[in-house]
C-alpha positions in Angstrom: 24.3 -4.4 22.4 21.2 -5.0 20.4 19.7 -8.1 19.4 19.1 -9.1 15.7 17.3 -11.6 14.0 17.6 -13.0 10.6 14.3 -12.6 8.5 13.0 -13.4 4.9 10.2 -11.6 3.4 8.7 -10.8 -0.1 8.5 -7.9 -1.4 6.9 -6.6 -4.2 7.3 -10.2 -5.8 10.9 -10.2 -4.5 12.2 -12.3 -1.9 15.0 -10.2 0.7 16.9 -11.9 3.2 18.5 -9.6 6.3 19.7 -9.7 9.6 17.8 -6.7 11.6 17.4 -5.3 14.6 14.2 -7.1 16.9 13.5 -3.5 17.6 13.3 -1.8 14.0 10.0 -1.2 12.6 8.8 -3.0 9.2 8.5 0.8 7.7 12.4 1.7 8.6 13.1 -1.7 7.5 11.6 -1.1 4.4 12.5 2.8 3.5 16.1 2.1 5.0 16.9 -1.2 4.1 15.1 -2.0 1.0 15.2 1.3 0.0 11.3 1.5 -0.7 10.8 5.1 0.2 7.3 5.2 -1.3 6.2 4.1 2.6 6.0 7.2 4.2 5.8 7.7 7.9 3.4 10.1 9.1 2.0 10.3 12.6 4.3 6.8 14.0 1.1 5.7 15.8 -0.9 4.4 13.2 -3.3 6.6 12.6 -3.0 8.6 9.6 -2.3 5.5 7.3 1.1 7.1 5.2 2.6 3.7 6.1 0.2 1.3 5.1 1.1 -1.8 3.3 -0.6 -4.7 2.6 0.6 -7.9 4.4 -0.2 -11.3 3.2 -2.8 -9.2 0.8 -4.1 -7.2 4.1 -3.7 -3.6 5.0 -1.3 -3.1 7.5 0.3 -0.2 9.1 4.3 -1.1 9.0 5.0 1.8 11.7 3.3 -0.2 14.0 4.7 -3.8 13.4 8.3 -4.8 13.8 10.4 -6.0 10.9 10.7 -9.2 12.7 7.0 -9.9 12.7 7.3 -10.1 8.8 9.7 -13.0 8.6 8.2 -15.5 6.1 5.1 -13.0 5.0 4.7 -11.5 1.5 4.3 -7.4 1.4 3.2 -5.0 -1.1 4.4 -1.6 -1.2 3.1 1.5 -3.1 6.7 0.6 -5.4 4.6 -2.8 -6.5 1.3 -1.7 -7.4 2.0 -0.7 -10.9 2.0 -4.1 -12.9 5.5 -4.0 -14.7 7.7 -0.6 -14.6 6.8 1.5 -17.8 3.0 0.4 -17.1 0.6 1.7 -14.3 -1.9 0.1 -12.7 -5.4 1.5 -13.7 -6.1 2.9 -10.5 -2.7 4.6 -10.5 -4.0 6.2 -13.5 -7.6 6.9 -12.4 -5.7 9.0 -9.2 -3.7 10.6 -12.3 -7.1 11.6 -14.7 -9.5 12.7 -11.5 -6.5 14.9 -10.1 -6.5 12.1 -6.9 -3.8 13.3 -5.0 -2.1 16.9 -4.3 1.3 16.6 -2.5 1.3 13.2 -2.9 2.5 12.4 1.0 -1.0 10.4 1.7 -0.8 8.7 -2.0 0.9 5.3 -1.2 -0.8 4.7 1.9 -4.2 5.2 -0.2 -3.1 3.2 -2.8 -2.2 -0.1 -1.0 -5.8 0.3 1.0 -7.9 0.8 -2.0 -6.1 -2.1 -4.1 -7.5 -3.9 -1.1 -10.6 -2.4 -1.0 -11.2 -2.9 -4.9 -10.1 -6.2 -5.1 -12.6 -7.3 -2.7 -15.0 -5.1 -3.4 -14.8 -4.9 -7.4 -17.9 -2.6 -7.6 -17.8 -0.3 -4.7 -20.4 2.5 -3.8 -18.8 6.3 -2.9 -20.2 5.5 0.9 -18.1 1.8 0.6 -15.1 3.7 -0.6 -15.1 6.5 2.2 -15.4 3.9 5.0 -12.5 1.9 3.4 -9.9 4.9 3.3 -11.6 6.8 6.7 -8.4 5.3 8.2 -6.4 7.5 5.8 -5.4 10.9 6.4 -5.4 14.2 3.9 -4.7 17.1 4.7 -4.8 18.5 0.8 -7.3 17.1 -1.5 -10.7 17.0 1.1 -11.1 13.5 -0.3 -13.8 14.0 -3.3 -10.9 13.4 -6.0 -9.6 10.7 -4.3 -12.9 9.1 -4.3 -13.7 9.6 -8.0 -10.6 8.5 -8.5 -11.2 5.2 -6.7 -14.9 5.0 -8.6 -13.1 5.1 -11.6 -10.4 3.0 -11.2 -13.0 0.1 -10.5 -14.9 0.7 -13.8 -11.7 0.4 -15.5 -10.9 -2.9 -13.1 -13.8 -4.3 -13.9 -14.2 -3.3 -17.9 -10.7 -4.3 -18.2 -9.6 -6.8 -15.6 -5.6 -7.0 -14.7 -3.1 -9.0 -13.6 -3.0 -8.9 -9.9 0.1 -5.7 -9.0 3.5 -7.2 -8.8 3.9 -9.3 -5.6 0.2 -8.6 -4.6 -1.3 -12.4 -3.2 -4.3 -13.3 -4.9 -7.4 -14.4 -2.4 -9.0 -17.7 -3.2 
């Protein structure tokens, strides 16, 4: 018989309370129970970044952390990036206007690290923006979209600042 625990996280600004197995990962906890499918699993070992979240405002790669390790943290999935749901973020937009991403399967996990990578870097240099998603792999695009993309998505941050994504946590 397996063992459960009760947990309580935040997602995407919305707080979910469940009873889960100790031995389910975060990501099958949040494609399969949230039904947040934008978290794609890639590799299962953490190294091509499809899963990446942000935890507590931190990338995090939820194939490699149990659902259980959540309880009582805040998470942002690729589903809360866009600020309301008829709106995208800007650098949602900039991926759409560079042509930033091909089949799309790399996308989320991209995202949620450059949302980190731009918030704390607001004016970030191509080199700054190729270390920061090096732990992110693409097999379509050979990356020079997605950094444009990411270059332009920070002029727009910064020329236009927004509200934080939905359910991101603001740094202070």
């Amino acid at each position: 018989m397996s063992e459960s625990r009760n947990i309580a996280v935040t997602v995407n600004g919305r707080r979910h309370e469940a009873t889960v197995p100790v031995r389910v990962t975060l990501a099958d906890f949040i494609r399969h129970q949230l039904g947040l499918t934008g978290t794609h699993l890639g590799c299962e070992h953490g190294v091509c970044g499809a899963c990446t979240i942000l935890l507590d405002g931190h990338s995090a790669r939820s194939c490699l952390m149990l659902a259980v390790q959540a309880d009582g943290h805040e998470i942002l999935t690729v589903e809360g990036i866009a600020p309301s749901a008829d709106v995208l973020h800007p650098l949602q937009e900039a991926f759409r206007d560079n042509h930033g991403l091909q089949c799309g399967f790399c996308t989320p996990g991209i995202l949620t690290t450059l949302i980190e990578l731009l918030r704390d870097n607001p004016d970030p240099t191509e080199q700054d923006i190729r270390i920061g998603i090096s732990g992110n792999l693409c097999r379509c695009t050979g990356y020079q979209n997605i950094v444009l993309a990411a270059l332009d998505a920070a002029k727009r941050l910064r020329n236009s600042p927004l509200p934080a994504a939905r359910g991101e946590v603001e740094r202070t």
